[in-house]
Predicted model as a PDB file, atoms N, CA, C, CB and O in Angstrom, pLDDT in the B-factor column:
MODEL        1                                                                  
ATOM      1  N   UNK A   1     175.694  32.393 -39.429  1.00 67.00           N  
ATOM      2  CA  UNK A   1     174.749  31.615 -40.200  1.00 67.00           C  
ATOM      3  C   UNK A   1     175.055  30.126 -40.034  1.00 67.00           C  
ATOM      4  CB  UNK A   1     174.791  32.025 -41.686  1.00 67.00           C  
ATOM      5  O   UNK A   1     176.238  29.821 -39.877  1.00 67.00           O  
ATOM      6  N   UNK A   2     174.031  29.060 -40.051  1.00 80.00           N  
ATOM      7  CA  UNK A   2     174.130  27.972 -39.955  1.00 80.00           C  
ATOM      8  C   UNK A   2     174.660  27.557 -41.089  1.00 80.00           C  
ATOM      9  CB  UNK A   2     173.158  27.482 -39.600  1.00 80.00           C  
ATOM     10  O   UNK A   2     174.562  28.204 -42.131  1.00 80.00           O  
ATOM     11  N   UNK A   3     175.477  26.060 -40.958  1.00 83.00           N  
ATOM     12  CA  UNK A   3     176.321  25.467 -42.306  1.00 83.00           C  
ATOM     13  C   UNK A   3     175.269  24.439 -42.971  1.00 83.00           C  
ATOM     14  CB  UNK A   3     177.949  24.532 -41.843  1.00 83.00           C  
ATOM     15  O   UNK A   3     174.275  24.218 -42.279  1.00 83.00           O  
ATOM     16  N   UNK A   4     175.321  23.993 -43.812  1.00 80.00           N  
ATOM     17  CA  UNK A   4     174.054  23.209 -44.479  1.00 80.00           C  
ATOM     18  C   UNK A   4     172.659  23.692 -44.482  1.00 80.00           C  
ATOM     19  CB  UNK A   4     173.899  21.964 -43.863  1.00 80.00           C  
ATOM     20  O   UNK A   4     171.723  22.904 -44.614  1.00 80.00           O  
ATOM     21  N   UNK A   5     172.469  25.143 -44.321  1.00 86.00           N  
ATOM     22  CA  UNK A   5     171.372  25.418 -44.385  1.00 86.00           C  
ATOM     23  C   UNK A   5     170.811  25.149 -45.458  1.00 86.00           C  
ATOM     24  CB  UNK A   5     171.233  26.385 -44.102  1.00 86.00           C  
ATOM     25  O   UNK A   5     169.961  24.265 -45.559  1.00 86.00           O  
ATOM     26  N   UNK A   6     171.157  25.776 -46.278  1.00 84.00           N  
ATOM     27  CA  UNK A   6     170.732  26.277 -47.615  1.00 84.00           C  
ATOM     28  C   UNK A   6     171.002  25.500 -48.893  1.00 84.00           C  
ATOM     29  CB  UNK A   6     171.324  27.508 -47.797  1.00 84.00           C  
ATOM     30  O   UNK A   6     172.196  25.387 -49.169  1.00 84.00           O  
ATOM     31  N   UNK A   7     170.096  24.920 -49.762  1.00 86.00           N  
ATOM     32  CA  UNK A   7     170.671  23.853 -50.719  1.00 86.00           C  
ATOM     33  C   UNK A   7     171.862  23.733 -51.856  1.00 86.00           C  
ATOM     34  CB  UNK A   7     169.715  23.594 -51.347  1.00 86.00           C  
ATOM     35  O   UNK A   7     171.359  24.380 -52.774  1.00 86.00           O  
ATOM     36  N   UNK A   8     172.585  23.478 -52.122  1.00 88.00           N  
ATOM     37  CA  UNK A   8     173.849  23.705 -53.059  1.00 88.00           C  
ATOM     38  C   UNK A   8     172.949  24.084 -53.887  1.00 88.00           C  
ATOM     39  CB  UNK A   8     174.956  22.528 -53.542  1.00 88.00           C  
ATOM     40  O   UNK A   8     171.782  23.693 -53.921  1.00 88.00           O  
ATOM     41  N   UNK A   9     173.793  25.355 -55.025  1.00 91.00           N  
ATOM     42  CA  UNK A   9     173.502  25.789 -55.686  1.00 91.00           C  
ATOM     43  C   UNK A   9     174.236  26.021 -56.910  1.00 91.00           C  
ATOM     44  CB  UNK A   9     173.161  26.400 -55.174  1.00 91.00           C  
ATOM     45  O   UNK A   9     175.088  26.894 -56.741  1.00 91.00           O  
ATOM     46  N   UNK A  10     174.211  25.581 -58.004  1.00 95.00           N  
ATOM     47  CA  UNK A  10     175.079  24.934 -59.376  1.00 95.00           C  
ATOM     48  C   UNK A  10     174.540  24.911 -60.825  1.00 95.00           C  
ATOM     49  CB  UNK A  10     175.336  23.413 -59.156  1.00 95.00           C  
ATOM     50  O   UNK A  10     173.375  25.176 -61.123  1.00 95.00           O  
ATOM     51  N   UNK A  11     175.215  24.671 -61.423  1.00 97.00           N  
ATOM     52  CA  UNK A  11     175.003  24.766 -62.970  1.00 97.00           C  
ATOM     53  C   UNK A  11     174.443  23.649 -63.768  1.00 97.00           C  
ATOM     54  CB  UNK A  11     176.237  25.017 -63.586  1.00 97.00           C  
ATOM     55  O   UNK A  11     175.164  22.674 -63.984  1.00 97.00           O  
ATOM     56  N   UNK A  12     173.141  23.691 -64.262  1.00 97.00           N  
ATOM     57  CA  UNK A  12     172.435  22.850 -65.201  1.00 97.00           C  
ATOM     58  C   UNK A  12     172.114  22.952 -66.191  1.00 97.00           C  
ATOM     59  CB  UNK A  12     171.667  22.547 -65.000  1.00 97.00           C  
ATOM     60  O   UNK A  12     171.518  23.999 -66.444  1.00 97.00           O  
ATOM     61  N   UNK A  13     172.268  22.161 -67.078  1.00 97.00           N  
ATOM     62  CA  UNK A  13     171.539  22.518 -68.581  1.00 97.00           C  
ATOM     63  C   UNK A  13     169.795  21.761 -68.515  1.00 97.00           C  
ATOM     64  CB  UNK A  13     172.718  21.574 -70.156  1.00 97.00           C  
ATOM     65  O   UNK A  13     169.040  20.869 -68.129  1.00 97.00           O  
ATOM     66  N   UNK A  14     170.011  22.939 -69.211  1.00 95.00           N  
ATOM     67  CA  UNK A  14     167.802  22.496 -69.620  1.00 95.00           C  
ATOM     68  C   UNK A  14     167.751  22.708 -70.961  1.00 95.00           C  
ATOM     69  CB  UNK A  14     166.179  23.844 -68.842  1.00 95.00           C  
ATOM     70  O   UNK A  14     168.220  23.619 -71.643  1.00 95.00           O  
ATOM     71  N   UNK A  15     166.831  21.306 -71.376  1.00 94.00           N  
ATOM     72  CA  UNK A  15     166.786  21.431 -72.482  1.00 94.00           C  
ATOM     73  C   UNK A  15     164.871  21.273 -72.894  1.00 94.00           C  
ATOM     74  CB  UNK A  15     167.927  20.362 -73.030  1.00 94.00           C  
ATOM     75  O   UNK A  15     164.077  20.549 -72.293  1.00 94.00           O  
ATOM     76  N   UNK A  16     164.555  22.211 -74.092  1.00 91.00           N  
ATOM     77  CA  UNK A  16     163.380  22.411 -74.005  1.00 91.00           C  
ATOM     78  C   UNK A  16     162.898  21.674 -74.984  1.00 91.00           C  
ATOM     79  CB  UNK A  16     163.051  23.618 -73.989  1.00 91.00           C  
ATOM     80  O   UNK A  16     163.659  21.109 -75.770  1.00 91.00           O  
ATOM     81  N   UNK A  17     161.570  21.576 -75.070  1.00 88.00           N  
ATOM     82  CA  UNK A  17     160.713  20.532 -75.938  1.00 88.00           C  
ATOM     83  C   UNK A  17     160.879  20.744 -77.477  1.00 88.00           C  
ATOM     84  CB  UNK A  17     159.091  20.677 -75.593  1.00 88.00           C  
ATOM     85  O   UNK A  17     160.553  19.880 -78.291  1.00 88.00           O  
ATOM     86  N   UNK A  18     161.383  21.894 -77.800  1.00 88.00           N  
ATOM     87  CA  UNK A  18     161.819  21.874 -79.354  1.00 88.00           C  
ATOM     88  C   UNK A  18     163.230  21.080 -79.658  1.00 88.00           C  
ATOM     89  CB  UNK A  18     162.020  23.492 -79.888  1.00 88.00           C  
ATOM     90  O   UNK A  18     163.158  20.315 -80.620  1.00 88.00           O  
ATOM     91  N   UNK A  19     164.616  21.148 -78.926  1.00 91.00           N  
ATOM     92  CA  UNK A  19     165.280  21.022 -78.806  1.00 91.00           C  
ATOM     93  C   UNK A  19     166.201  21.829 -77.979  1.00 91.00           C  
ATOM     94  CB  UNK A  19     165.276  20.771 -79.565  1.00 91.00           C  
ATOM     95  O   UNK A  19     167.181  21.335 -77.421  1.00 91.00           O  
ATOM     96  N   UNK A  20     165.816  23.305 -77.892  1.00 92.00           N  
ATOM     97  CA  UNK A  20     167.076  24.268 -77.713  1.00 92.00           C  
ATOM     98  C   UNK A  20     167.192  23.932 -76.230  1.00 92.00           C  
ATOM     99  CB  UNK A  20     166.861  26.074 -78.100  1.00 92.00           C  
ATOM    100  O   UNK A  20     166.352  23.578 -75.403  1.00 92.00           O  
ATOM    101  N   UNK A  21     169.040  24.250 -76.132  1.00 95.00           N  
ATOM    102  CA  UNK A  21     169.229  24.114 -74.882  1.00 95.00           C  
ATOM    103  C   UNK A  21     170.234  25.188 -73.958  1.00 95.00           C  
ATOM    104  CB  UNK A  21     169.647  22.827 -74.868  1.00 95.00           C  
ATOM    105  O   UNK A  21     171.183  25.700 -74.552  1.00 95.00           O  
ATOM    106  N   UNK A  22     170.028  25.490 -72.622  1.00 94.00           N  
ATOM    107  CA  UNK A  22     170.365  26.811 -72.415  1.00 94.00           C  
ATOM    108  C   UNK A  22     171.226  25.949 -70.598  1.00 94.00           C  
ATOM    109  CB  UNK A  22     168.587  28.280 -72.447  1.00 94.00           C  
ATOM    110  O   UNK A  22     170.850  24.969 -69.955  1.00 94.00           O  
ATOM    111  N   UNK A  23     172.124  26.673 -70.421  1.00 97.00           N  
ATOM    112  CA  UNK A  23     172.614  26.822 -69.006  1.00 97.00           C  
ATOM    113  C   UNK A  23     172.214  27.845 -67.882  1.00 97.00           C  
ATOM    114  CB  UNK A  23     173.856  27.003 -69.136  1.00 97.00           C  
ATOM    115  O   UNK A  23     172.415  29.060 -67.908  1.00 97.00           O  
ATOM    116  N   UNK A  24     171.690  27.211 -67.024  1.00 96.00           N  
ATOM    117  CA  UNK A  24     171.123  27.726 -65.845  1.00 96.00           C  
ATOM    118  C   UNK A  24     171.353  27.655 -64.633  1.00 96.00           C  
ATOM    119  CB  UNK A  24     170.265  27.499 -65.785  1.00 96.00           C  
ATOM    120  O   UNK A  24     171.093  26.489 -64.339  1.00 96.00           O  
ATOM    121  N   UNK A  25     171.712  28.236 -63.658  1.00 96.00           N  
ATOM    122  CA  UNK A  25     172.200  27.712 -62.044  1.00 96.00           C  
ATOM    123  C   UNK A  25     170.451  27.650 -61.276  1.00 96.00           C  
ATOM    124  CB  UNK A  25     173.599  29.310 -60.991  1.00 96.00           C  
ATOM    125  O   UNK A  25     169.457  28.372 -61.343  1.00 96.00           O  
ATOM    126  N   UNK A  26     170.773  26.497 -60.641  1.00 95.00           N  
ATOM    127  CA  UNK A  26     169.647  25.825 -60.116  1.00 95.00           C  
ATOM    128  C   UNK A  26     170.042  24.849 -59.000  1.00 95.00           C  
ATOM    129  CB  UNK A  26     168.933  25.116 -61.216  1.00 95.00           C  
ATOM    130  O   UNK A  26     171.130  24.275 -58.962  1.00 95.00           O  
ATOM    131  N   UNK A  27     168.877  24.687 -57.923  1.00 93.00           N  
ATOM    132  CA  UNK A  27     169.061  23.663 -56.985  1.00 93.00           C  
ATOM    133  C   UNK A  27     168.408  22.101 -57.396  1.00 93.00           C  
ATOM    134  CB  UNK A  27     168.418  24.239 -55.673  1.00 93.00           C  
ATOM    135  O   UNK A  27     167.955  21.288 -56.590  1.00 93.00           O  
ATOM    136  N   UNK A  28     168.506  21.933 -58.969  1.00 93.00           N  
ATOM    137  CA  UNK A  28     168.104  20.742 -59.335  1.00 93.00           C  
ATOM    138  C   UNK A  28     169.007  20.007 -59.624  1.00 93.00           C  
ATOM    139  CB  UNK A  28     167.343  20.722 -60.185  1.00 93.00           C  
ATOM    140  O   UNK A  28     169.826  20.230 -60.516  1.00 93.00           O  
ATOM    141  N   UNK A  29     168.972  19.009 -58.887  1.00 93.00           N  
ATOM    142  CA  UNK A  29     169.999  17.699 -59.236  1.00 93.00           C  
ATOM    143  C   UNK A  29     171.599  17.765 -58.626  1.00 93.00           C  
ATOM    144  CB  UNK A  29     170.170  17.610 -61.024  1.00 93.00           C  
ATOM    145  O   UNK A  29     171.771  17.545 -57.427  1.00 93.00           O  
ATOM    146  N   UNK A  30     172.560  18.024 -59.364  1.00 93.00           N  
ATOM    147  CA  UNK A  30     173.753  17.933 -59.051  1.00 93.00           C  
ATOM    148  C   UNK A  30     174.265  18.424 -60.266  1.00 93.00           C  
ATOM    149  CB  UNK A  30     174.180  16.677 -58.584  1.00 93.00           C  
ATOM    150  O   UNK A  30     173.747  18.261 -61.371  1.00 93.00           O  
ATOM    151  N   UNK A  31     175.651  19.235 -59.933  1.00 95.00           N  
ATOM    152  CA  UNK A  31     176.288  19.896 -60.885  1.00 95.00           C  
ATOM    153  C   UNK A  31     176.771  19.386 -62.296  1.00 95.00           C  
ATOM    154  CB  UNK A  31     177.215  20.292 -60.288  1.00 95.00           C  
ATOM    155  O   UNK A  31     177.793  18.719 -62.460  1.00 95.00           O  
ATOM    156  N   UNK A  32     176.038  19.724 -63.144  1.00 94.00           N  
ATOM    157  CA  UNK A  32     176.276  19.021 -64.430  1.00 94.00           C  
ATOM    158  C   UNK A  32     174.949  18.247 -65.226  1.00 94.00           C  
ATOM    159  CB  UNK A  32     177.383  17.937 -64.078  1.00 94.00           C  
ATOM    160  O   UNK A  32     175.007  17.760 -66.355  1.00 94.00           O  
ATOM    161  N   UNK A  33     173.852  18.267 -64.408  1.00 96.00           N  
ATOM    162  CA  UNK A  33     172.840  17.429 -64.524  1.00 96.00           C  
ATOM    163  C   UNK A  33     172.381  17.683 -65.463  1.00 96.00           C  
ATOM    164  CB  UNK A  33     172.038  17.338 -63.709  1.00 96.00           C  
ATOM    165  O   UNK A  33     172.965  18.704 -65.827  1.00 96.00           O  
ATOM    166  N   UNK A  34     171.169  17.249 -66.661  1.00 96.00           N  
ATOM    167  CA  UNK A  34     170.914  17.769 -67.568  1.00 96.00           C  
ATOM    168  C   UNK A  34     168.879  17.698 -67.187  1.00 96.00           C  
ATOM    169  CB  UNK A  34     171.790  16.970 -68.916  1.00 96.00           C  
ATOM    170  O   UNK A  34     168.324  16.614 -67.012  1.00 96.00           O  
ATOM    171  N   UNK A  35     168.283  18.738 -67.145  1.00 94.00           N  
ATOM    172  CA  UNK A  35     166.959  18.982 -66.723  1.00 94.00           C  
ATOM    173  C   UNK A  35     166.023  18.859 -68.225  1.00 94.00           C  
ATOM    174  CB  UNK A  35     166.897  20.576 -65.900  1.00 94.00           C  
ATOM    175  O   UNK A  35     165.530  19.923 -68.600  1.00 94.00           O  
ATOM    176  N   UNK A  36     165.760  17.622 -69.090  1.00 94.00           N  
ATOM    177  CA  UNK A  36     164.395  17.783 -70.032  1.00 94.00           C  
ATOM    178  C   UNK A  36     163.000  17.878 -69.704  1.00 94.00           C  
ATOM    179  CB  UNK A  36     164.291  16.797 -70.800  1.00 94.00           C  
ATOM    180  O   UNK A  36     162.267  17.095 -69.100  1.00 94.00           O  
ATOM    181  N   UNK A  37     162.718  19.350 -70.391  1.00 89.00           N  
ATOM    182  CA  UNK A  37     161.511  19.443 -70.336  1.00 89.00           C  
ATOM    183  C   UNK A  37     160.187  18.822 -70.949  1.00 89.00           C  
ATOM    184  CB  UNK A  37     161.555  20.305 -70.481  1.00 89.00           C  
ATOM    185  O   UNK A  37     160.304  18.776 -72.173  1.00 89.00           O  
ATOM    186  N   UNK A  38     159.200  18.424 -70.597  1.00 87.00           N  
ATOM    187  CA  UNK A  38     157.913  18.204 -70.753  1.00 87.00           C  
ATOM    188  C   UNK A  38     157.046  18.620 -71.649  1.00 87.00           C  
ATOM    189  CB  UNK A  38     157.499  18.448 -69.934  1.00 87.00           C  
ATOM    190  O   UNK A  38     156.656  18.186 -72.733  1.00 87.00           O  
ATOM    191  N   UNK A  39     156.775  19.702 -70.885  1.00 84.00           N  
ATOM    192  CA  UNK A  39     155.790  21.159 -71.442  1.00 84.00           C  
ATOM    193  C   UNK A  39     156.834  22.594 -71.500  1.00 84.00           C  
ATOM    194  CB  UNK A  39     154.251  21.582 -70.017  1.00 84.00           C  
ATOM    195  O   UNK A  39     157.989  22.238 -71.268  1.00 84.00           O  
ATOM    196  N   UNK A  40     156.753  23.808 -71.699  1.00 84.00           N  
ATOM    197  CA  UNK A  40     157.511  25.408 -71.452  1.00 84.00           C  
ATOM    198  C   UNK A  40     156.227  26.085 -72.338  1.00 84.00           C  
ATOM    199  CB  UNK A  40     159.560  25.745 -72.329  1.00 84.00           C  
ATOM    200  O   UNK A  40     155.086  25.800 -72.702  1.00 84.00           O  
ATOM    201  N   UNK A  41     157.281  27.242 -72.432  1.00 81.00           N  
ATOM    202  CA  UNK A  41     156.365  28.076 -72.753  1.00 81.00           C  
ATOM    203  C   UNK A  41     155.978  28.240 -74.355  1.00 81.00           C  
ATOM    204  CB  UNK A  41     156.803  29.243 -72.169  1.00 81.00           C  
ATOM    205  O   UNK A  41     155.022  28.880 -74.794  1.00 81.00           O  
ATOM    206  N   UNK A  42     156.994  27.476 -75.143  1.00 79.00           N  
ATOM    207  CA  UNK A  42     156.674  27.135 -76.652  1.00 79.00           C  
ATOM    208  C   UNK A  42     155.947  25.746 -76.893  1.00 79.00           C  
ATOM    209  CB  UNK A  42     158.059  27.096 -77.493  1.00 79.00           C  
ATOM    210  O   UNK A  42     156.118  25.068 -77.906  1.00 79.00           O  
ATOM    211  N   UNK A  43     155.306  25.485 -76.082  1.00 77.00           N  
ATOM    212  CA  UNK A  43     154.237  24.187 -76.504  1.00 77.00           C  
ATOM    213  C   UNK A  43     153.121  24.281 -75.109  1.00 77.00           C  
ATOM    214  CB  UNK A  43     155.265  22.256 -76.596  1.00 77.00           C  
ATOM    215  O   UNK A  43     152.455  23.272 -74.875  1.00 77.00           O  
ATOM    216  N   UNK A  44     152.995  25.182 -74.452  1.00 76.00           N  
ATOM    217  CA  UNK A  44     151.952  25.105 -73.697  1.00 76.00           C  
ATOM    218  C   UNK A  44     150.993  25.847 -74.041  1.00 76.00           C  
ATOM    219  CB  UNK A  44     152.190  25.292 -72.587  1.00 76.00           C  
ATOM    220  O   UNK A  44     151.320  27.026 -74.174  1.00 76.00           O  
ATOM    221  N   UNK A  45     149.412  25.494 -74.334  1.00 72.00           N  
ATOM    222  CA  UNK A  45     148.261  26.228 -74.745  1.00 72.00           C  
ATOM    223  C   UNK A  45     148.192  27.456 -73.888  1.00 72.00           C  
ATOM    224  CB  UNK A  45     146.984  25.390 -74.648  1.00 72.00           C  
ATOM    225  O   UNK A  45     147.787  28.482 -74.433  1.00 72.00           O  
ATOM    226  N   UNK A  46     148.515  27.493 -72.686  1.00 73.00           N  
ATOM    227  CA  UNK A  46     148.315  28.892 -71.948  1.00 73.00           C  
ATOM    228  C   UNK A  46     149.196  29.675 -71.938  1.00 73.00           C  
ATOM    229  CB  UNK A  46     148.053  28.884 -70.724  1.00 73.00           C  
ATOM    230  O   UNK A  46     149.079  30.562 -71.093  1.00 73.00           O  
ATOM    231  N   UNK A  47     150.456  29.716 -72.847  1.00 73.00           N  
ATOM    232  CA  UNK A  47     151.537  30.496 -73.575  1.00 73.00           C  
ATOM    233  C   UNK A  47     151.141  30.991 -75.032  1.00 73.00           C  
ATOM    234  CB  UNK A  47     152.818  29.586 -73.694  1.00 73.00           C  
ATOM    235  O   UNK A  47     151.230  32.166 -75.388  1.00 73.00           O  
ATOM    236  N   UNK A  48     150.763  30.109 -75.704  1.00 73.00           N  
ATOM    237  CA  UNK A  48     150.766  29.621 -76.951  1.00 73.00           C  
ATOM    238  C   UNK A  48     149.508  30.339 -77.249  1.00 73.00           C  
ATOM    239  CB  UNK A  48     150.841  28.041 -77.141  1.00 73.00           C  
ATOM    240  O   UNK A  48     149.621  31.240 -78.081  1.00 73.00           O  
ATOM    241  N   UNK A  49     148.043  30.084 -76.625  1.00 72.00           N  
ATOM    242  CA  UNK A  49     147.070  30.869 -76.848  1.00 72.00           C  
ATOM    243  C   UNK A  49     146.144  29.766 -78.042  1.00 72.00           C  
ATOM    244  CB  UNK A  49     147.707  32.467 -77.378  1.00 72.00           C  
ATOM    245  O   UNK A  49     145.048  30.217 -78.376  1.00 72.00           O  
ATOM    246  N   UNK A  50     146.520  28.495 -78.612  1.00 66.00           N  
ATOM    247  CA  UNK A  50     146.091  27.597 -78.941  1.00 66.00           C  
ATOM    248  C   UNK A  50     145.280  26.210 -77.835  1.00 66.00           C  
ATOM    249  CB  UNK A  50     147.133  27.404 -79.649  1.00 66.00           C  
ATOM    250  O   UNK A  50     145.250  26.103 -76.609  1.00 66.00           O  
ATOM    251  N   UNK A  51     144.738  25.368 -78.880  1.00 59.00           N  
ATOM    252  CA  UNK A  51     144.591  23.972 -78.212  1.00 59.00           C  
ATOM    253  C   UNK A  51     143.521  23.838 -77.353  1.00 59.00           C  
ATOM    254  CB  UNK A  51     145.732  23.594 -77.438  1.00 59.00           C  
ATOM    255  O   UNK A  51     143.652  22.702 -76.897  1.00 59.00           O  
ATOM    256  N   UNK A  52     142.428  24.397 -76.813  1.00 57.00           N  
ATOM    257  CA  UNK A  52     141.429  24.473 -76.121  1.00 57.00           C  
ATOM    258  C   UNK A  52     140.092  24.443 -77.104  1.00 57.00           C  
ATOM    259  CB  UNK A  52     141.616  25.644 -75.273  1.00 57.00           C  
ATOM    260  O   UNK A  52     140.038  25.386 -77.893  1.00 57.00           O  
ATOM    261  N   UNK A  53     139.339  23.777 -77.142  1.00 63.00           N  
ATOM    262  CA  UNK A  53     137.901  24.069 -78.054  1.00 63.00           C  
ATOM    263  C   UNK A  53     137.142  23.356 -76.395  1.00 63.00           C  
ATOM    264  CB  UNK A  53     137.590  22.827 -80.195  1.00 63.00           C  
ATOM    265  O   UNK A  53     137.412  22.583 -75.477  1.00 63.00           O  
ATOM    266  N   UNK A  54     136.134  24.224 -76.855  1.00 62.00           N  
ATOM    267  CA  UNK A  54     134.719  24.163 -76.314  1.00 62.00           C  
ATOM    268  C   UNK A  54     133.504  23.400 -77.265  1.00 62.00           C  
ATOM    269  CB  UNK A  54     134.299  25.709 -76.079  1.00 62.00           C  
ATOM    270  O   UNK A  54     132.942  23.750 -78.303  1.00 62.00           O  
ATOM    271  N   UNK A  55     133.362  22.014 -76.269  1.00 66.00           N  
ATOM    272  CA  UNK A  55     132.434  20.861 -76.705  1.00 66.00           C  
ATOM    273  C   UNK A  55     131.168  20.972 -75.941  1.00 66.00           C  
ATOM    274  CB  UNK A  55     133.077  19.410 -76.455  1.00 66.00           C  
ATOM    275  O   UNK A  55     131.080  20.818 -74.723  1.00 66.00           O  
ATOM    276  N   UNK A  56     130.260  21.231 -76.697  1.00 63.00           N  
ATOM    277  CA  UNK A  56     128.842  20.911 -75.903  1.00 63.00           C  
ATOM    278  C   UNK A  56     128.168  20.667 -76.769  1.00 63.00           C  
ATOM    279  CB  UNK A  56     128.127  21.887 -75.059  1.00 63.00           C  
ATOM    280  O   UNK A  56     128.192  21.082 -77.928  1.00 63.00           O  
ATOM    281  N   UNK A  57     127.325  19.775 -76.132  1.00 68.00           N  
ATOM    282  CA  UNK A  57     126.293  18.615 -77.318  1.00 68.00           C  
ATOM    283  C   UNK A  57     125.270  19.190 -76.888  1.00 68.00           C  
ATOM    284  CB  UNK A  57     126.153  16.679 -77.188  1.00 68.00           C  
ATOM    285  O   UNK A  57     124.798  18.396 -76.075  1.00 68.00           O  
ATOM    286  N   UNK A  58     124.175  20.717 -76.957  1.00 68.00           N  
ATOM    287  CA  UNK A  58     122.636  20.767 -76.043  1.00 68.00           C  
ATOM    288  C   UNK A  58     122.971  21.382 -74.943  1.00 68.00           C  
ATOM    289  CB  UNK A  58     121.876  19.298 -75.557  1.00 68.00           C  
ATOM    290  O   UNK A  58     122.218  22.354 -74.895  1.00 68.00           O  
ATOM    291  N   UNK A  59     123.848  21.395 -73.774  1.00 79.00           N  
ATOM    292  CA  UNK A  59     124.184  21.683 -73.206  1.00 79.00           C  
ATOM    293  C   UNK A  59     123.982  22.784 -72.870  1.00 79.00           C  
ATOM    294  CB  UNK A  59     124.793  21.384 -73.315  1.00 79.00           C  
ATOM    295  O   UNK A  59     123.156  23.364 -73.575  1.00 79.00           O  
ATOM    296  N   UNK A  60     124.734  23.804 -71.408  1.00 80.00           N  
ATOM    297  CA  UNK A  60     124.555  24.910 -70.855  1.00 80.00           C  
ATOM    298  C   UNK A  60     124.980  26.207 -71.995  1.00 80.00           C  
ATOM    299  CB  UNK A  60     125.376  24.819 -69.516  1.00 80.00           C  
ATOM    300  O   UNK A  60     124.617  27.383 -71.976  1.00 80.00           O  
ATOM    301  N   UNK A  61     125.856  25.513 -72.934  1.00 79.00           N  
ATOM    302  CA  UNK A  61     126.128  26.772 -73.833  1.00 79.00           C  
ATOM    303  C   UNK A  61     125.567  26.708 -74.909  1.00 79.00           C  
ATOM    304  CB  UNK A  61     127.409  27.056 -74.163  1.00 79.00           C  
ATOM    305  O   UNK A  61     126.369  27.298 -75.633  1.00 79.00           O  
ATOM    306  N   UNK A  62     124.810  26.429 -75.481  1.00 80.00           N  
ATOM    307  CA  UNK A  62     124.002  26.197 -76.676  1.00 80.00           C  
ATOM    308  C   UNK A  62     122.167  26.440 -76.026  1.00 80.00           C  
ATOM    309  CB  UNK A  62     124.453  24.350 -77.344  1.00 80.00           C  
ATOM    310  O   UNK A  62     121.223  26.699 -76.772  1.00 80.00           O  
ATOM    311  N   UNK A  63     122.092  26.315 -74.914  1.00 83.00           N  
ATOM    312  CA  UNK A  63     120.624  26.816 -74.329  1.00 83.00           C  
ATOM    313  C   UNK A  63     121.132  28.443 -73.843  1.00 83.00           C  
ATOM    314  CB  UNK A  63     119.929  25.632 -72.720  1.00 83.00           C  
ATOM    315  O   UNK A  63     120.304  29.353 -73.876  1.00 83.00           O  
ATOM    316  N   UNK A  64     122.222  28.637 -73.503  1.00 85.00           N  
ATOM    317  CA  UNK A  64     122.716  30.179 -73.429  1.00 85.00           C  
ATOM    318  C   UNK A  64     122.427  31.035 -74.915  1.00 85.00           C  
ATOM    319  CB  UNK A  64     124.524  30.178 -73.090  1.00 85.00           C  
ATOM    320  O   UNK A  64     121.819  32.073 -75.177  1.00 85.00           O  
ATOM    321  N   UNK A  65     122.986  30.302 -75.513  1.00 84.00           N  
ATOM    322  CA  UNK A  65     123.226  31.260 -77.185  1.00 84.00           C  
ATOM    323  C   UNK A  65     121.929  30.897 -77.688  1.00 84.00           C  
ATOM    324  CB  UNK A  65     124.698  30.667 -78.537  1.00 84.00           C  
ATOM    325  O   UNK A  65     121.825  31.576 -78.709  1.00 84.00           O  
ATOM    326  N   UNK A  66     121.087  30.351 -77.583  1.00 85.00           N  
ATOM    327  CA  UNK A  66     119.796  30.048 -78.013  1.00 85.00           C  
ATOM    328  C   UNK A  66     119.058  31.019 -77.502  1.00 85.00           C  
ATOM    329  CB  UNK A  66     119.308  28.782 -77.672  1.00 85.00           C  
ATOM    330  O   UNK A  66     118.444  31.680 -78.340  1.00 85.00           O  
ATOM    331  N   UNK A  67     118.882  31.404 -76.062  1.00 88.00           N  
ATOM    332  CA  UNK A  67     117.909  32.238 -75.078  1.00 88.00           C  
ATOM    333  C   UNK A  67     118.403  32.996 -75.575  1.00 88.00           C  
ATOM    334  CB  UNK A  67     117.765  32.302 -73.581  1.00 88.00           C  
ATOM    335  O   UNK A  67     118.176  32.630 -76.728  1.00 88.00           O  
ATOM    336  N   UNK A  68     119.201  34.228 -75.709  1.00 89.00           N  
ATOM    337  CA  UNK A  68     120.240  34.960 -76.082  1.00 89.00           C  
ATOM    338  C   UNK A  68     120.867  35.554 -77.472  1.00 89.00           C  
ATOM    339  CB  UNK A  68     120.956  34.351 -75.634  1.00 89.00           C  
ATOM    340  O   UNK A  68     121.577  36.553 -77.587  1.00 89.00           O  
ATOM    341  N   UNK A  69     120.385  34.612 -78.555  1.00 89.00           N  
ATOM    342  CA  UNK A  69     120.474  35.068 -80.102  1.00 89.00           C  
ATOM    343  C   UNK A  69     120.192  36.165 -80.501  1.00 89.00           C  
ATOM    344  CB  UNK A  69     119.794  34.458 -80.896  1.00 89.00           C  
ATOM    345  O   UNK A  69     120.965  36.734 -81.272  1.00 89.00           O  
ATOM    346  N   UNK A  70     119.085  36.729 -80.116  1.00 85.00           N  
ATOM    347  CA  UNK A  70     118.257  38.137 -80.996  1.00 85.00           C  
ATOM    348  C   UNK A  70     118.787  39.134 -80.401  1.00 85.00           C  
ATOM    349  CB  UNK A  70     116.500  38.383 -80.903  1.00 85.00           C  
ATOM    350  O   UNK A  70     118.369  40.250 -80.710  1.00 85.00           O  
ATOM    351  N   UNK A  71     119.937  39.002 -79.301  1.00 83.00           N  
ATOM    352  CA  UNK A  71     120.281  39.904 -77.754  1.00 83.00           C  
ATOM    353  C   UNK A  71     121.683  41.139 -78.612  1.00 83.00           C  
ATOM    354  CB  UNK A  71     121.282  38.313 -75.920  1.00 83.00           C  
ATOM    355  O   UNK A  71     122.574  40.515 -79.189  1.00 83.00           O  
ATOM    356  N   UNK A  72     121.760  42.134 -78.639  1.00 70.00           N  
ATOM    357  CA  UNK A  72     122.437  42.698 -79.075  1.00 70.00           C  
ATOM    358  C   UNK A  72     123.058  43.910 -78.384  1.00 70.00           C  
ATOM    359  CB  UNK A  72     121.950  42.793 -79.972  1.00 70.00           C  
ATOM    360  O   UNK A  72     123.903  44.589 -78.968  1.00 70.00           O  
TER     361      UNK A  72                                                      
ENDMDL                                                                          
END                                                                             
């Protein structure tokens, strides 16, 4: 096998958008690094299942549910 192929591979802490923080081996950064998150899976709407509304003023969905009311 070739030498330097493959990226070092080492121990990081990640810490998540609430606070909690966990140790992980990863090819991010350098050994010891500390990785804060952004977004995960306890504050993202497509985890979470919150945070999305549907806005239409007249629009394609309100001439849908209009044509469509008496429809059962």
């Amino acid at each position: 096998m070739k030498k330097d192929l493959h990226p070092d591979y080492h121990t990081i802490k990640v810490v998540m958008t609430d606070g909690t923080e966990y140790m992980t081996r990863s090819t991010y950064g350098k050994e010891g690094d500390t990785l804060v998150l952004d977004i995960d899976a306890s504050s993202h709407p497509a985890w979470t299942g919150g945070g999305q509304k549907l806005l239409d003023r007249g629009g394609r969905v309100s001439r849908f549910k209009d044509k469509f009311k008496g429809f059962v």
